[in-house]
KEMI-800354 format. One line per field, with one value per residue: x, y, z of N, C-alpha, C in turn; residue in one letter. Coordinates in steps of 0.1 Angstrom, whole numbers. Layout:
<atoms>
n_u = c(X_...)
n_v = c(Y_...)
n_w = c(Z_...)
ca_u = c(X_...)
ca_v = c(Y_...)
ca_w = c(Z_...)
c_u = c(X_...)
c_v = c(Y_...)
c_w = c(Z_...)
aa = c(A_...)
</atoms>
This chain:
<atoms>
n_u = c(37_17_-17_-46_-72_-89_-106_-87_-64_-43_-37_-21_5_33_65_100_121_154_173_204_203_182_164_142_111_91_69_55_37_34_25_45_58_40_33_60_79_101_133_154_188_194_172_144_129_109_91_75_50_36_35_29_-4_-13_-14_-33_-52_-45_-30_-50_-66_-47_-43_-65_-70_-47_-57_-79_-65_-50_-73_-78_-64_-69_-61_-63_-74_-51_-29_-29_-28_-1_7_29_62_84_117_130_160_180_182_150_128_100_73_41_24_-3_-16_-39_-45_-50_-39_-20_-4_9_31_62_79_105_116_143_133_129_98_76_61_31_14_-8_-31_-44_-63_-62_-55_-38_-18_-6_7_23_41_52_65_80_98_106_130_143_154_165_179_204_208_215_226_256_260_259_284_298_295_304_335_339_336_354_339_336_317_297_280_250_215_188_148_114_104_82_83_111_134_160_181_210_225_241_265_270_253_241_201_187_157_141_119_139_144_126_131_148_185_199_190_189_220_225_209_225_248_244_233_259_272_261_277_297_287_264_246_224_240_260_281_280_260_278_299_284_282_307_312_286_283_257_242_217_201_194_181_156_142_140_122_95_98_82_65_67_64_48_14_8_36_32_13_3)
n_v = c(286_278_291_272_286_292_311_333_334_356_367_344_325_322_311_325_320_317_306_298_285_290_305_320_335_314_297_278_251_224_199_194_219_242_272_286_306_308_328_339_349_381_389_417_414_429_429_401_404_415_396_373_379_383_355_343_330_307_295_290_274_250_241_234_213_197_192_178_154_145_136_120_94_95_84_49_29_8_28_40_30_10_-22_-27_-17_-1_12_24_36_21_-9_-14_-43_-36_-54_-48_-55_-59_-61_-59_-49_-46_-22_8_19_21_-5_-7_-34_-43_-70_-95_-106_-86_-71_-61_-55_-43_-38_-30_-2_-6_7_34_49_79_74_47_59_75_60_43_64_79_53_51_79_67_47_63_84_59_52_72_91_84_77_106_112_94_101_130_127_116_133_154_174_191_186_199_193_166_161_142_152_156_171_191_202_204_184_182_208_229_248_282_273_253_231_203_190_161_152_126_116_108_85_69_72_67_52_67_95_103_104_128_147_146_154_185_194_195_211_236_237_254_275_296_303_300_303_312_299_278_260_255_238_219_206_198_180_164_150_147_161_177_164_146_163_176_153_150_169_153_139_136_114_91_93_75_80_79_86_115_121_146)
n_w = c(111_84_87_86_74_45_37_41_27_27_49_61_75_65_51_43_23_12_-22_-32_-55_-71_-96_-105_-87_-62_-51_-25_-17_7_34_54_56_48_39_17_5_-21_-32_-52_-47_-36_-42_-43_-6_1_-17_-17_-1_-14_-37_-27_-19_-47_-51_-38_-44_-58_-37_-17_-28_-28_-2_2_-14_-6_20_20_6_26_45_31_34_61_92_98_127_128_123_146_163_157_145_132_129_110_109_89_88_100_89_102_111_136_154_166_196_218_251_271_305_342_353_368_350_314_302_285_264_252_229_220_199_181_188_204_232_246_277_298_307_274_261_263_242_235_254_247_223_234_244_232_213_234_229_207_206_222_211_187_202_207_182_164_173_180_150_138_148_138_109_114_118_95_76_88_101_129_163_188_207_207_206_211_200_195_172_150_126_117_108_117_137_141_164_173_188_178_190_177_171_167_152_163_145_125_120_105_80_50_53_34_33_56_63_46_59_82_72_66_85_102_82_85_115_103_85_92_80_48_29_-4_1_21_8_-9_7_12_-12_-19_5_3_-29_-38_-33_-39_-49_-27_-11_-26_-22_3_10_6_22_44_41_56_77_100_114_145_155_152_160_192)
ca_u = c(33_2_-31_-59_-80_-87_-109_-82_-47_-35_-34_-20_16_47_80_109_139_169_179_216_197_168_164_131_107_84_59_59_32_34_19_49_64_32_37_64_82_119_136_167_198_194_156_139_118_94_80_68_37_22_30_15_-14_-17_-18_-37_-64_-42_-24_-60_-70_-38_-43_-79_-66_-38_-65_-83_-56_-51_-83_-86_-54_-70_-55_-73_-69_-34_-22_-27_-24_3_8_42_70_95_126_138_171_187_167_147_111_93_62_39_13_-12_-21_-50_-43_-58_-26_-24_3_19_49_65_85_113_125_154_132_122_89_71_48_24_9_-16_-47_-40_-75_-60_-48_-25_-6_1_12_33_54_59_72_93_107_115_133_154_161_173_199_212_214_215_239_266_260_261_295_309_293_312_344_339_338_359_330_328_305_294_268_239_201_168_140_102_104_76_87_122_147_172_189_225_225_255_273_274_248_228_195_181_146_135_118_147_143_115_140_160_199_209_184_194_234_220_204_241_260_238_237_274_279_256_287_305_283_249_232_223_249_261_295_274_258_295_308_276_285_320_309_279_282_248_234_205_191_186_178_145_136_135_109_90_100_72_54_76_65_35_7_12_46_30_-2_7)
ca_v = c(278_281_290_264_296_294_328_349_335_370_367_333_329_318_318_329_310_321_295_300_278_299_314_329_334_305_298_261_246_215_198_202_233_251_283_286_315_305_334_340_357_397_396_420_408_436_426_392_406_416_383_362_384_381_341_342_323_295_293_286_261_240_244_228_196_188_186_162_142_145_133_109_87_93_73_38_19_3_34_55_19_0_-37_-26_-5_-5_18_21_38_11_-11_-29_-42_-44_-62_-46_-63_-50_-68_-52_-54_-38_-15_23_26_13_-9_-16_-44_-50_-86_-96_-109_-71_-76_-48_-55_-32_-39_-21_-3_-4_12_43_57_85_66_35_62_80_53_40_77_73_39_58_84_59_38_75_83_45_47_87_101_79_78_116_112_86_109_141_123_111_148_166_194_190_196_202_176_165_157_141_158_149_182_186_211_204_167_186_219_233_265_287_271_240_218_196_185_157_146_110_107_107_72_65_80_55_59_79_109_106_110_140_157_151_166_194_207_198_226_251_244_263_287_289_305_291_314_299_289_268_251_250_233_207_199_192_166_153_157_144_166_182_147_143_177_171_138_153_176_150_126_129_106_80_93_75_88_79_90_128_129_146)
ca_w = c(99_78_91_82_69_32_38_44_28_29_62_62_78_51_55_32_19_-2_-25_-40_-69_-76_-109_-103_-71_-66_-41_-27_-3_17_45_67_56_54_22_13_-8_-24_-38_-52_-36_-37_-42_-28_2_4_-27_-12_7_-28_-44_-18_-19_-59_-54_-28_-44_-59_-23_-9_-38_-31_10_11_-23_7_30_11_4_38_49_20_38_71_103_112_139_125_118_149_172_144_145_128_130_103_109_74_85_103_85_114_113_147_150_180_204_230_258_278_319_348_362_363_339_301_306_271_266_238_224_210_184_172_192_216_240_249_288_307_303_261_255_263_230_237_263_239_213_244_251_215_206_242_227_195_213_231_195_177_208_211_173_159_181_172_137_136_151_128_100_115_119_79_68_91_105_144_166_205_213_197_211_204_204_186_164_145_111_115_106_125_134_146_173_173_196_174_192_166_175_158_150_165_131_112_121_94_66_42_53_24_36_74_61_41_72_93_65_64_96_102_76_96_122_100_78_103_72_35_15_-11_7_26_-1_-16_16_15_-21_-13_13_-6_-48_-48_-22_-45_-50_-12_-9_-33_-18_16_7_1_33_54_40_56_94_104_123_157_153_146_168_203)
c_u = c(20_-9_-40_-70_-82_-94_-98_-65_-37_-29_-25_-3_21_59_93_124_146_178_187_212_186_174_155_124_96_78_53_45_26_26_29_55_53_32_50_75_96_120_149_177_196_185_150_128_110_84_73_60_28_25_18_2_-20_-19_-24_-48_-58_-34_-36_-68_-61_-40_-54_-74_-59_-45_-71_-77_-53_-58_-88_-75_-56_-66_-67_-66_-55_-25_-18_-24_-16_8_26_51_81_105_135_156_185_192_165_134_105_79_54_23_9_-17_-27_-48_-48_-44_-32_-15_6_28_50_77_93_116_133_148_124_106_86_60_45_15_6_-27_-46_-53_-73_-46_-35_-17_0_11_23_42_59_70_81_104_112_122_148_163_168_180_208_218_217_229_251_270_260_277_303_309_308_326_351_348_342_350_327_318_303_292_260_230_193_155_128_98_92_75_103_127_154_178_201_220_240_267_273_266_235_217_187_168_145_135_125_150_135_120_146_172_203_202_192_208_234_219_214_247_259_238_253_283_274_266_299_296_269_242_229_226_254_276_290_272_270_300_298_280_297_318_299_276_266_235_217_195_184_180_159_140_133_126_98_88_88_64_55_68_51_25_6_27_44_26_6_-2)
c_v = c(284_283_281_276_298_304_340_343_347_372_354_335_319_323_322_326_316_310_300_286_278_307_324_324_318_305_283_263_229_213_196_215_249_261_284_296_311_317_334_353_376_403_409_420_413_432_410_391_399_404_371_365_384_364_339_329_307_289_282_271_246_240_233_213_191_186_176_155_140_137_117_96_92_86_64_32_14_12_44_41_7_-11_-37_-16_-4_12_15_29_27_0_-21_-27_-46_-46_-56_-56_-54_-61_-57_-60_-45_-31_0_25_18_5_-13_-22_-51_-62_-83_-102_-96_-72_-66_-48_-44_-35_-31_-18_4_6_30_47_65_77_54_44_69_73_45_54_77_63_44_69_76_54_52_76_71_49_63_91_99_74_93_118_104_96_124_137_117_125_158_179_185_192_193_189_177_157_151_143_154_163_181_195_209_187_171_201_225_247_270_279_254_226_217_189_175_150_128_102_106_90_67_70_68_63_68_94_114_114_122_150_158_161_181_203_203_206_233_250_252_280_284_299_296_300_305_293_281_262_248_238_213_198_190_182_161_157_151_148_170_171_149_155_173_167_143_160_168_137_125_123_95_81_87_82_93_85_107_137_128_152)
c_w = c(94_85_79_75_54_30_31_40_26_43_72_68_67_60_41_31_10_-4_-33_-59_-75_-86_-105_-89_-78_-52_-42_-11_3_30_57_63_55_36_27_5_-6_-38_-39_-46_-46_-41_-30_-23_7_-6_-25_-7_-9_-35_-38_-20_-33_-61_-43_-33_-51_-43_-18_-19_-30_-14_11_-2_-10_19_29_9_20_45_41_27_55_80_101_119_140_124_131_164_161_152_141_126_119_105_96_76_93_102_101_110_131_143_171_183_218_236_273_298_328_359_360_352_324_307_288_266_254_239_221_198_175_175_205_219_250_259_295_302_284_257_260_250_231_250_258_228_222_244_242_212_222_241_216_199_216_220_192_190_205_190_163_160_171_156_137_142_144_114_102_114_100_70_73_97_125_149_177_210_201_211_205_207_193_183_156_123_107_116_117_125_145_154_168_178_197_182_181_176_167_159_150_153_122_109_111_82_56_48_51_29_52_69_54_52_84_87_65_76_102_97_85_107_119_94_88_91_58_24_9_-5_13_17_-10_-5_12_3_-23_-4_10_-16_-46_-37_-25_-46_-39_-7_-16_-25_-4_20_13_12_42_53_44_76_97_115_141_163_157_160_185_215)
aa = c(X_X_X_X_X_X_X_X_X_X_X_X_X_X_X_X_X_X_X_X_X_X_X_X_X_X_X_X_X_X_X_X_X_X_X_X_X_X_X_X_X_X_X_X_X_X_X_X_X_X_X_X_X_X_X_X_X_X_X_X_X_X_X_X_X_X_X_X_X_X_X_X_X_X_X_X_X_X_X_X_X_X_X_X_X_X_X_X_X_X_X_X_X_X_X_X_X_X_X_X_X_X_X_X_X_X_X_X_X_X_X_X_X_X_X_X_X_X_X_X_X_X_X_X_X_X_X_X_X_X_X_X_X_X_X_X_X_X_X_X_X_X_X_X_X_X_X_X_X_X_X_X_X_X_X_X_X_X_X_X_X_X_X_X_X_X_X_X_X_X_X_X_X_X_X_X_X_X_X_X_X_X_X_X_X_X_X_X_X_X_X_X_X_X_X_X_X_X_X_X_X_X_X_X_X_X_X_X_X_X_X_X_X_X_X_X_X_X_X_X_X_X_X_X_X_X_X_X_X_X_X_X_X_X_X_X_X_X_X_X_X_X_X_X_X_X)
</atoms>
């Protein structure tokens, strides 16, 4: 991913995409994807040193604004120990509570009224956010899995197994050998993005690159794939903090 370096973005890492819906090159940077370069199919990718190296100085402009914005929506307290959890793909709201005890460990304690108690020594930060991102974890298998299996079953594309893992650049991605892995946080998504990010790598168990028969296949199982495609760009603004910080 990106180096933090606005010195030296020549030196900066990027990575490089081929979009079957690229006209011209373009140069994209985000705070999870880092730089960016999207070029179109049969470019050629020697010449992407020297562009980077000719925007070097808008790169580094737009590197340290996302830091500030960044910084300007800093964690507090609620954010990095939240009072609330909303799982927009399921939809559920929990509602959390800390109660401070003298043990050596967390214990955290679901309701059936969507209610998570948080007991032990709470004044330890990363171990309240441990075992929150352990309980989210548990929520995406009980409810992922088998939604990525009704999904595959919808649209005909099989697939091995599937996992969940707390990824931190990727929603989700397919190996060869057809196991999907999906991101926890796909749990902080609206619906319609999650069912996006099945369809998607349920093609890579056919095409494992992004030729355009892939993006042919994705269209054919979602006409309105480019939408979610967009909007996903644009999802992590959905993952809260504690969710992130490891």
């Amino acid at each position: 991913m990106v180096k933090r370096d606005h010195t030296a973005v020549s030196n900066a890492d990027y990575r490089v995409r081929v979009s079957q819906r690229a006209k011209h090159v373009s140069i994209r940077v985000s705070h999870r994807t880092g730089v960016e370069v999207v070029v179109p199919p049969g470019y050629d990718l020697n010449r992407v040193p020297t562009l980077v190296e000719k925007r070097q100085e808008w790169i580094a402009r737009t590197l340290h604004r996302l830091e500030q914005e960044r910084e300007a929506i800093a964690p507090n307290a609620s954010d990095l120990m939240p009072q609330q959890i909303e799982l927009r793909s399921l939809p559920e709201i929990w509602t959390v509570s800390y109660r401070s005890q003298n043990s050596s460990r967390l214990v955290l304690n679901p309701t059936v009224q969507h209610e998570l108690q948080v007991v032990g020594p709470t004044d330890n930060l990363a171990a309240c956010q441990g075992v929150l991102r352990k309980w989210l974890e548990h929520k995406a298998r009980y409810h992922l899995v088998p939604w990525l299996r009704q999904v595959s079953h919808e649209v005909d594309l099989p697939y091995q197994r599937a996992s969940i893992r707390h990824q931190k650049t990727r929603w989700a991605s397919c190996s060869s050998h057809q196991s999907i892995s999906l991101n926890a946080k796909l749990l902080f998504l609206p619906p319609a993005l999650v069912r996006y990010v099945f369809i998607h790598e349920l093609c890579h168990t056919i095409h494992m690159n992004h030729s355009h028969k892939f993006w042919s296949l994705v269209e054919e199982k979602d006409p309105e794939y480019q939408r979610w495609d967009d909007e996903l760009r644009k999802a992590w603004c959905y993952v809260p903090f504690w969710a992130e910080t490891k």
